[in-house]
Every structure is written in C-alpha cells, then in structure tokens.
VEXDREN-2710 file (C-alpha; in Angstrom, 1 decimal):
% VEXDREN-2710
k/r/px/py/pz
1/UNK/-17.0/-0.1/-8.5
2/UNK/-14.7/1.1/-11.3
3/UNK/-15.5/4.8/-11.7
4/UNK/-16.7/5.1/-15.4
5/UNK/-16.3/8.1/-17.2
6/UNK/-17.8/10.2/-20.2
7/UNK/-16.5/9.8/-24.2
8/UNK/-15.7/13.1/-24.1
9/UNK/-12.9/12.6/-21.0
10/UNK/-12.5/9.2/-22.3
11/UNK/-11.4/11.1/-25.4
12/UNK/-9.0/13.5/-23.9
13/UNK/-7.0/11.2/-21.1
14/UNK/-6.4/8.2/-23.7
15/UNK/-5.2/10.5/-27.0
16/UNK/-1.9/12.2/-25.6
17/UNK/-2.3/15.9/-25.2
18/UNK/-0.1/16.6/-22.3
19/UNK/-0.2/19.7/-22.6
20/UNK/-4.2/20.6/-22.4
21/UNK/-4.6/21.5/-19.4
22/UNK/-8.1/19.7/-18.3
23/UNK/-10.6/21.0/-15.7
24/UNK/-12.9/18.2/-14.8
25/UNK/-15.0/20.1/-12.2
26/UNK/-16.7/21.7/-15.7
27/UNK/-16.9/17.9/-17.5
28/UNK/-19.2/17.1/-14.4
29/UNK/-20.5/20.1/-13.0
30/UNK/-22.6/22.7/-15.0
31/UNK/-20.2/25.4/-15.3
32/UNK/-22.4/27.9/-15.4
33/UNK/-23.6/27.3/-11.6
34/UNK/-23.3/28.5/-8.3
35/UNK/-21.5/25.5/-6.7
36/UNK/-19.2/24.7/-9.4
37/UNK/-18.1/28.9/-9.2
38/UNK/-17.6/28.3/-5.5
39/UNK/-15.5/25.1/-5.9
40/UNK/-13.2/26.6/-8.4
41/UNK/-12.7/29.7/-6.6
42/UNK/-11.5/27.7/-3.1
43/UNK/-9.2/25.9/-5.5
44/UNK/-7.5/29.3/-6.7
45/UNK/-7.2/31.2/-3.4
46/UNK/-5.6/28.5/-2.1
47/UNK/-2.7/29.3/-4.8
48/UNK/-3.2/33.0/-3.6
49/UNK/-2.7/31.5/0.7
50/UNK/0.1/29.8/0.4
51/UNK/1.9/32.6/-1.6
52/UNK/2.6/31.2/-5.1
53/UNK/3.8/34.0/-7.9
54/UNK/1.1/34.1/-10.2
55/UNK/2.5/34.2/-14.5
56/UNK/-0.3/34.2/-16.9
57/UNK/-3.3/32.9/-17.8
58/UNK/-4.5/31.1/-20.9
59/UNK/-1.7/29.0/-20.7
60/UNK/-1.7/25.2/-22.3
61/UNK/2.3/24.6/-21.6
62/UNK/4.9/25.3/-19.1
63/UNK/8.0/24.1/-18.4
64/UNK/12.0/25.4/-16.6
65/UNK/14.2/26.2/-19.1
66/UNK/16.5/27.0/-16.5
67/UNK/17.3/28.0/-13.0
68/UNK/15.3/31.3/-12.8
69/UNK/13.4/30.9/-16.8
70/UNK/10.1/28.7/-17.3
71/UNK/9.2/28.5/-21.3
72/UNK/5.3/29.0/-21.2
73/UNK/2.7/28.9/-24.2
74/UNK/-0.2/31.0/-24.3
75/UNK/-3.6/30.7/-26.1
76/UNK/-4.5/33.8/-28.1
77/UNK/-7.1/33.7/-31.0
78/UNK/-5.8/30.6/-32.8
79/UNK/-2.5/31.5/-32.3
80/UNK/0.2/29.9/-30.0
81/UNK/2.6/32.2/-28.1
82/UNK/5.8/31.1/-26.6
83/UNK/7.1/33.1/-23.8
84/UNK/10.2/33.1/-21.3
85/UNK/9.6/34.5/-18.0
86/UNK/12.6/35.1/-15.8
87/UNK/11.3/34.5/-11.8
88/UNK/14.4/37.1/-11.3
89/UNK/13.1/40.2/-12.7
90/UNK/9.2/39.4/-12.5
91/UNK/9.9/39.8/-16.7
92/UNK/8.6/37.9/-19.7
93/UNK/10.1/37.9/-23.7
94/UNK/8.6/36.7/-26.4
95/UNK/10.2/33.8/-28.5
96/UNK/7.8/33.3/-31.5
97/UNK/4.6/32.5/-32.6
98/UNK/2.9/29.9/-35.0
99/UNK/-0.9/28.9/-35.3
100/UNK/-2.3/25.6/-34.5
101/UNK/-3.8/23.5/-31.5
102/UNK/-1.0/21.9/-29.6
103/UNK/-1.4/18.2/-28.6
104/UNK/1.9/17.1/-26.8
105/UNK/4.8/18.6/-25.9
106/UNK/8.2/17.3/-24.9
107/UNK/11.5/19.1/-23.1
108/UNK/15.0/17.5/-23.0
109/UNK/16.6/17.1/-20.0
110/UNK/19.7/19.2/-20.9
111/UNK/16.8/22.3/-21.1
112/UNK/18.0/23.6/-24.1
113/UNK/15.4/22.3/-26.5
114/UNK/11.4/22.0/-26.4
115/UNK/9.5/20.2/-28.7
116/UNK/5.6/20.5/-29.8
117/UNK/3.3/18.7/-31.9
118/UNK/0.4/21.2/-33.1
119/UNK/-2.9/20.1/-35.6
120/UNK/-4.3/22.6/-38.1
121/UNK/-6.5/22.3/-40.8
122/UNK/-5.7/23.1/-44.6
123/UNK/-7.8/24.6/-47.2
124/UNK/-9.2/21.0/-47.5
125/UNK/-10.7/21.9/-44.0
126/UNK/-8.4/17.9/-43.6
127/UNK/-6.7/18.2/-40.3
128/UNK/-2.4/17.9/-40.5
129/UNK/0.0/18.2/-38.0
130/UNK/3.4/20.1/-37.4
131/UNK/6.4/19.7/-34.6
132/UNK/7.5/22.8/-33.6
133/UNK/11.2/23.1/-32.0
134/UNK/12.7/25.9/-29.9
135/UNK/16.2/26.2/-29.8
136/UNK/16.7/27.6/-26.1
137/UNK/19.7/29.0/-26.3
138/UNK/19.7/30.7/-29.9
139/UNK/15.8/31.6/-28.9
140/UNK/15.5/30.0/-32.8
141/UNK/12.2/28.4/-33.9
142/UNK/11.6/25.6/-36.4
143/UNK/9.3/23.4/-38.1
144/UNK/8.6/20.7/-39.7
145/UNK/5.4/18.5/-41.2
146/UNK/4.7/15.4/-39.4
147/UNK/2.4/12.2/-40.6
148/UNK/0.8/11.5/-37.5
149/UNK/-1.6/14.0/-35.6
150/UNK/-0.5/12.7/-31.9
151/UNK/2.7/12.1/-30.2
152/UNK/5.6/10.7/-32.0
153/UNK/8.9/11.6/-30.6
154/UNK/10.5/11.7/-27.1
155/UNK/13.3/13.9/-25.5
156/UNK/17.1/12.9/-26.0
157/UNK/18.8/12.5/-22.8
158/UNK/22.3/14.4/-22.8
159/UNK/22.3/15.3/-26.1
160/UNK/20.5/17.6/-27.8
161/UNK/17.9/16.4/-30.1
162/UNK/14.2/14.3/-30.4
163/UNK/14.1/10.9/-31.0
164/UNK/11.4/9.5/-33.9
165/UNK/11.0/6.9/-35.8
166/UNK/11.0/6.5/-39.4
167/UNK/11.2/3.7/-42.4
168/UNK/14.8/3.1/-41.5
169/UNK/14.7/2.8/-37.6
170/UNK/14.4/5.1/-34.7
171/UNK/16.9/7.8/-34.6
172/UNK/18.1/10.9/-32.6
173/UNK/17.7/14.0/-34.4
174/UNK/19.5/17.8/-34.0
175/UNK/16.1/19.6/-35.6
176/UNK/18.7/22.5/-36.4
177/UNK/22.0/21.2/-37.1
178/UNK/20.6/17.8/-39.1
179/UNK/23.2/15.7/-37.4
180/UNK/21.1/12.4/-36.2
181/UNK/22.3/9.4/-34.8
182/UNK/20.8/5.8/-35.1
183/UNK/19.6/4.2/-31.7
184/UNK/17.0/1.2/-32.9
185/UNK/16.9/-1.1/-36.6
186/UNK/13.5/-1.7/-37.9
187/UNK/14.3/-4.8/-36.3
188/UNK/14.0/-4.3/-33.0
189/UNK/10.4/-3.5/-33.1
190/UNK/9.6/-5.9/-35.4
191/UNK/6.3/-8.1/-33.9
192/UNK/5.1/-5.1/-31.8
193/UNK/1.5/-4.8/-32.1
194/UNK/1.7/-0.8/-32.8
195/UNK/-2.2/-0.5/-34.4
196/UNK/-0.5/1.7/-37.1
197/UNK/0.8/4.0/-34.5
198/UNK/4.6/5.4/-34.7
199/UNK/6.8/3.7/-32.1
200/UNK/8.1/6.0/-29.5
201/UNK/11.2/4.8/-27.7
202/UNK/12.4/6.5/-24.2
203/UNK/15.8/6.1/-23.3
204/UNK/17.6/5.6/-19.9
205/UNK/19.9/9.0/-18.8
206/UNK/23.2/7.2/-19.5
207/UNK/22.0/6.1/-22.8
208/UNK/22.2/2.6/-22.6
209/UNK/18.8/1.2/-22.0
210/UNK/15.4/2.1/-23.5
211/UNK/11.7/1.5/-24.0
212/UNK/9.8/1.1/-26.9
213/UNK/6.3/1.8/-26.9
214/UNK/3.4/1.8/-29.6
215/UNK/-0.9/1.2/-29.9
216/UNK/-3.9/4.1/-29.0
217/UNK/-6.9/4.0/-26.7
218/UNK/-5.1/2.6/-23.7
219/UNK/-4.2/-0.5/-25.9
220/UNK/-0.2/-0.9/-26.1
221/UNK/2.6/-2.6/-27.0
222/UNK/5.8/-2.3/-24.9
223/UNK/9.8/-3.5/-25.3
224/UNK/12.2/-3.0/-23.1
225/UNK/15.9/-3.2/-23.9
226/UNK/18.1/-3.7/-20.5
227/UNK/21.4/-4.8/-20.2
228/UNK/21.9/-6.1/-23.8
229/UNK/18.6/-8.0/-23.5
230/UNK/14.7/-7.4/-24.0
231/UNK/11.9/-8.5/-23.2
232/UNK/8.0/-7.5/-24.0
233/UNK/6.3/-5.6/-21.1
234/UNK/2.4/-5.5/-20.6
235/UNK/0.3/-2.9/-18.7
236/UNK/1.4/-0.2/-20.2
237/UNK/-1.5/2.5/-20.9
238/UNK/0.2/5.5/-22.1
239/UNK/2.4/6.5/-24.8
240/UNK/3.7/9.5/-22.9
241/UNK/2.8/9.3/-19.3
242/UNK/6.4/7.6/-19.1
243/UNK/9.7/8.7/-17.7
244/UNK/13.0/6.9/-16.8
245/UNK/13.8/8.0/-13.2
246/UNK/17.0/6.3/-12.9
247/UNK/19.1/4.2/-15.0
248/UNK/17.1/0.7/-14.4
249/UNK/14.5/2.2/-13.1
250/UNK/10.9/4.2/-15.4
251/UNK/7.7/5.1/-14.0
252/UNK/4.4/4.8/-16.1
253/UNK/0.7/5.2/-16.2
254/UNK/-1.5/1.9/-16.1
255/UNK/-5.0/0.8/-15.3
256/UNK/-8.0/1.9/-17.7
257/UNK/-10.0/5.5/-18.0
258/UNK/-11.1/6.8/-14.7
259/UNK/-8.8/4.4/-12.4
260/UNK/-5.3/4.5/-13.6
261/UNK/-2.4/3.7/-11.3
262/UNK/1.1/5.3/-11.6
263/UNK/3.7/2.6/-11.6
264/UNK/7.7/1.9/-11.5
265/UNK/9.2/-0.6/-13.2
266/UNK/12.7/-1.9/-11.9
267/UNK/14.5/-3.2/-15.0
268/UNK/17.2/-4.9/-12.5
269/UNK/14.1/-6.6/-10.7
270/UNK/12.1/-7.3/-13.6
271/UNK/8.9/-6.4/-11.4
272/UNK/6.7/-3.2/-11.1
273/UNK/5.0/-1.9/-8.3
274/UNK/2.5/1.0/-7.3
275/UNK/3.1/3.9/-6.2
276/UNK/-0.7/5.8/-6.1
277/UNK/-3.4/4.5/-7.4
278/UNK/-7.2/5.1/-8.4
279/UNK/-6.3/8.2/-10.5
280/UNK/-8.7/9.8/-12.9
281/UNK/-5.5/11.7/-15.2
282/UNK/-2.1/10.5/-13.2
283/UNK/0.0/13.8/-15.4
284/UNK/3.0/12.0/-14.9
285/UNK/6.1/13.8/-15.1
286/UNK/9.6/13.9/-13.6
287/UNK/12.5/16.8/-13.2
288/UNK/15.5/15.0/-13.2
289/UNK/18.6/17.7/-11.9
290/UNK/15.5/17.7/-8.5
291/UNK/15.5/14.2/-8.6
292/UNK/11.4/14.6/-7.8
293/UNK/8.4/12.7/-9.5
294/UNK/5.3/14.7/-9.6
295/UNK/1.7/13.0/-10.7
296/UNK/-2.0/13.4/-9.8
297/UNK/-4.0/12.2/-7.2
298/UNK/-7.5/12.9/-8.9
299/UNK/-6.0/16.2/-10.1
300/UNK/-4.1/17.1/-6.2
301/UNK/-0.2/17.1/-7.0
302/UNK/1.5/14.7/-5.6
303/UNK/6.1/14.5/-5.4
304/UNK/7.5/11.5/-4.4
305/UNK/11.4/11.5/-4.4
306/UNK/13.0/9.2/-7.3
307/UNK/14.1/6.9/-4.5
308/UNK/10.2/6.9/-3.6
309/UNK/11.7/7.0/0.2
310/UNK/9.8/10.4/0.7
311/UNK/6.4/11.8/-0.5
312/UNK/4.3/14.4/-0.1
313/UNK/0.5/15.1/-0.8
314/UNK/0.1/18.9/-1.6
315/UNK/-3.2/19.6/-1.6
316/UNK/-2.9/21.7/-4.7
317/UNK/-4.6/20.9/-7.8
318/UNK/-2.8/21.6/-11.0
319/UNK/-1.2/20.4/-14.1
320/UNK/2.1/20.2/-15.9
321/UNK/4.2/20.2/-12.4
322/UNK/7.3/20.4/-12.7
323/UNK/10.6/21.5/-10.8
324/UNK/13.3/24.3/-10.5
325/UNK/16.6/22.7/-11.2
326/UNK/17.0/23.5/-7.5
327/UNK/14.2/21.1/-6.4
328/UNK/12.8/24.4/-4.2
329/UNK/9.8/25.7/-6.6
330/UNK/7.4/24.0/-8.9
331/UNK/5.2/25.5/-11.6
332/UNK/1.6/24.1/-12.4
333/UNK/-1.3/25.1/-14.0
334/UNK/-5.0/25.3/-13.0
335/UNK/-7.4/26.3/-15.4
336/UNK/-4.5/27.4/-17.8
337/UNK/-3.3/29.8/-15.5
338/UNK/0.4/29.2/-14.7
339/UNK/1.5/29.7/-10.7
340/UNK/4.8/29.4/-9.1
341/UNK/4.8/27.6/-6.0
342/UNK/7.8/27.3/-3.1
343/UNK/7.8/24.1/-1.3
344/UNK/8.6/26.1/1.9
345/UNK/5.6/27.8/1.5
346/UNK/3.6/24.7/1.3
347/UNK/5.1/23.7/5.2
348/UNK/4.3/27.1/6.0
349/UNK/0.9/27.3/4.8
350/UNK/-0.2/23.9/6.6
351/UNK/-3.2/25.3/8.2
352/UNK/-4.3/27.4/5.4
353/UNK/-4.4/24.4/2.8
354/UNK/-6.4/22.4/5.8
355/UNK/-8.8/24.8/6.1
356/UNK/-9.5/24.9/2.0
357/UNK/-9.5/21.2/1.7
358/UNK/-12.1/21.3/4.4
359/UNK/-14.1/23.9/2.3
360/UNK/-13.7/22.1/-0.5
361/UNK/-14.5/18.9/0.8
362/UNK/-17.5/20.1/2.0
363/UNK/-18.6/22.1/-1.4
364/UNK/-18.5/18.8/-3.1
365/UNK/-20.8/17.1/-0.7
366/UNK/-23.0/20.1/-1.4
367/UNK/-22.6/19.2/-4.7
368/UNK/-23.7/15.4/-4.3
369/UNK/-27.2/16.9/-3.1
370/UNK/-27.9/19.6/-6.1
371/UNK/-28.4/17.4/-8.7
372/UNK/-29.9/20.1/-11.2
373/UNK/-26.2/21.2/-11.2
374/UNK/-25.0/18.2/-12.7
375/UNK/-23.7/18.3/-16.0
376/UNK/-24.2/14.2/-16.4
377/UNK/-25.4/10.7/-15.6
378/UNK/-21.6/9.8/-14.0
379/UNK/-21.5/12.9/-11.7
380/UNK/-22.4/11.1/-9.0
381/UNK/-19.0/8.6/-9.4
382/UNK/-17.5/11.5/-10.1
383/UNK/-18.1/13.6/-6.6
384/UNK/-17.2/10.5/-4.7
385/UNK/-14.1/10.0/-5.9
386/UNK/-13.7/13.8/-5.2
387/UNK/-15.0/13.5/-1.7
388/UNK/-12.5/10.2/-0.9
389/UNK/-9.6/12.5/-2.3
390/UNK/-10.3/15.1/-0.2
391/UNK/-10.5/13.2/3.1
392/UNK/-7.5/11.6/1.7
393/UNK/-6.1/15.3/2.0
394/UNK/-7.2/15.8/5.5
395/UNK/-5.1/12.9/6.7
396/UNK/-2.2/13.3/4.8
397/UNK/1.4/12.4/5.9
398/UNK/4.6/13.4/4.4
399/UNK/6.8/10.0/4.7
END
C-alpha cells in the first residue's frame, strides 16, 4: 500500500527546506509520551556508543568548510547564528548573525562560499525573503532581497559564485565581487512548464553539462543539456534533492510523498536507475573531494560510493550528512543537534549499533500496540515502515 502521509509533512518534504532538520517520530508519535521519550533517547546514545564528537544543539544547518572547519547555524530567539568550529582545537567562532527562518541552503564545491535563503515578515506582517552569502575565506557576510520565498539558486562548480535565474537568462554570480557570467538564454527554458516557479539549473563539475529544473508540490519540469544536445526528463520530484556525481552522471529524488526513491541518471546512457527506494525524506546530498553519496533510508543514513560499487547502511539517523574532504568523518544532525561521526568508529561499534537497532526495533512495535500515544490516523503506516527499516538494519551488508 503506498504509505500516505499527513498535510503538515506533506508540507515540509515537498517545499525545499533542506536545511530544517525534521523529526518524524514527533509528527506521529505524541511527543509528550513515554514511548516516543524512549525511542528518541535509543536514537541519541547510539551517537554517544559509537563515539561521535558532539557540536551544538539547536542547529538547522551544517556543512565542511574545510578539512578540520564545519560552518553550522544555530537557532536562537529569532535570530540565526553562523558559527565555524574547528574539529582541531574542540573551538567555535562566530561569523555573523541576521534574523529570519532559513528555508534552503546551498555550499559550493570549492568550500569557500555558502549560500541561504531566509523568510521574514515586514511591518505588513507579508512574508519576504532574503539570500544570505558567507564569504569563507574573508569570514564576510552579505545580502540581498529575493522574489521568491523558496529555493532559487544552486552552487557553482569551480568557480566561486550561485547560479540564478533572472529576465535575461540564468547566470553565475560572485555575490561580492559582481563579476557574473552567462551559462543559459531565456531560450533554453523556453516551453518548460515551471508553474511560476524560478528555474534552477545544476551544472556538471567540468562545466559543460547541466540540468534545468522548475514546478512545486512534487510537480516538475526537467531539461537536460549533454553533449551539445537536450532533451526533456520526467520523474523528477525535487528542485533541490539533486546533485551531479560525475560528469554524465546526477542523482535525484523521485516517487511521491511518503515513498520516494533516490535515483541516478546516466546522461551517456540516457537511462536512470534506483538506487534505494520507499523513502519517506531521501536528504540527498553528495561531498564531492570524498567522492561519497549520503541519503535516507526512512531517516537511517545511508553512503554509497559515486561509483555505487560500495554501500553502507549506518544505522544512524540524522540529517544534512555530509563528508570531511578526507572521506573519514561525517557530520549529521538529529533533532538539530550537530554530531561528528568517524566511519571507523562505525566498524568498531558493530555490535553496539545491533544491539540499539534491536531496542529500537522493538520500542516501535511497542508503539504499534499504545495507540493512545498516537499523535494521528496514519501512525499505524507510519510504525510499519519504521519497523521494516529497522529489520532492514539488522540484516544489513556493506557491499
């Protein structure tokens, strides 16, 4: 049966807020009892087993900045607080602040620039939107006012910059120098069925191929331009679950709200294909100098290689994973707070994360019997597809 979900989640997965971190054990469990406390806290001393370096908490953002730095923000009152933390010293700075709720947030692979788009409200009580830029290198911080509430720009590869569209085209943009570069005419996305939505365009890391994207609510419109041709691509169901993981090759989110598959298109091939599936929020992201894919399993991280020839099934929950530049550590965060964790830890810790997944597992079958505790009418959907992902955990293999 195709797992159904609640507006509210329906809500948060399909608008693009990458960067709110989303605890679904409180969306379908009351929060306030006993079994969803016991579930949550199995989840967090597993981080505390298999020895990950707890940062902060309150934290909607995280991301390297560089071999030994992650660029964090943290919730305070209304405001927004960006932070470096240096693994080396065990130290944190602060870079700036600047009010809003953020809804997306972008990082370019050359780690020298992060991007965020924030809503506030003006005296009008009407809601507007900002992007915020942080120069990583001069620890600078800019912004500027933005038309659209939601996502509508995507990292540079190589270059500094974001890439947005505007009347003209789609260009590459310095956000402190000015110097911008046109990579797409109006004409190129002419015919796209974009619903009034900006078009955001991902390109390839040498450059020379990209994808166009546009639409809302899981409805899209994509274009890809290979090898000096295009062509219109359908199954698309995210404007920002998508990264390029090689030159001819991007890996996206498809399917509809509560069973979305994570997919890789081969642009050489002209085919896609699977690579997990049944996922209520896949969280797809991609450190390219590690070369590893990381994405959700029904909230458990899961890193596949970008060759896909090797993957492993943590049996950590978390969000915003990415890597070290080193491929050896990856940060995440559960229930906004931010954790460090070594993947030689995780081989370590083999029969401590069995052991949780077996406490957890069996706190969720609890769970399926305490139906007081339930905090709606698709709980039930809900625990099972907790329950299978937990088994799944108990068998895993890394390949």
């Amino acid at each position: 049966m195709k797992f159904r979900l609640t507006v509210l989640i329906l809500l948060i997965i399909n608008v693009p807020l990458q960067s709110r971190d989303i605890d679904l054990d409180a969306i379908y469990l009351k929060s306030g009892s006993r079994i969803y406390a016991d579930i949550v806290s199995e989840k967090e001393r597993l981080y505390s087993d298999i020895s990950s370096l707890f940062i902060d908490s309150n934290v909607i953002y995280a991301v390297w900045s560089g071999g030994e730095e992650i660029l964090y923000i943290k919730e305070f009152r209304g405001i927004n607080i960006v932070y470096i933390y240096t693994k080396g010293n065990l130290k944190r700075r602060e870079l700036g602040r600047f009010p809003g709720t953020v809804t997306a947030a972008v990082h370019g692979a050359r780690g020298n620039l992060v991007t965020f788009k924030t809503i506030y409200y003006n005296d009008n009580a009407e809601a507007e939107s900002r992007v915020v830029h942080v120069d990583l290198i001069t620890d600078r911080i800019s912004a500027e006012e933005s038309k659209s509430l939601f996502l509508d720009f995507s990292p540079a590869p190589r270059r500094r910059g974001v890439i947005r569209q505007n009347r003209d085209g789609i260009f590459r943009k310095d956000p402190f120098t000015g110097a911008r570069t046109k990579i797409h005419s109006a004409g190129d996305y002419s015919g796209m069925q974009c619903n009034g939505e900006p078009v955001i365009t991902y390109l390839s890391h040498d450059g020379r191929n990209s994808l166009l994207v546009c639409g809302s609510g899981g409805n899209y419109s994509a274009r890809l331009f290979y090898g000096g041709r295009k062509r219109d691509l359908s199954g698309i169901s995210s404007a920002g679950d998508i990264r390029w993981i090689s030159n001819d090759r991007f890996v996206y989110r498809s399917g509809g709200a509560g069973d979305y598959s994570v997919r890789v298109y081969d642009a050489g091939k002209g085919r896609s294909f699977a690579i997990l599936s049944g996922t209520m929020n896949p969280d797809i992201h991609f450190s390219e100098k590690a070369g590893l894919i990381t994405c959700l399993d029904n909230q458990v991280i899961n890193i596949f290689t970008a060759d896909l020839r090797k993957k492993i099934i943590t049996g950590v929950e978390g969000e915003e994973s990415t890597f070290s530049p080193d491929g050896r550590k990856f940060i995440s965060l559960y229930r906004k707070k931010l954790y460090v964790t070594s993947l030689t830890m995780l081989q370590k810790y083999q029969i401590e994360i069995r052991r949780r997944a077996e406490n957890i597992l069996s706190l969720y079958k609890k769970a399926n019997s305490l139906k007081n505790d339930w905090e709606n009418g698709y709980t039930s959907e809900y625990l099972s597809k907790k329950i299978s992902q937990y088994e799944k955990v108990l068998k895993r293999k890394t390949k």
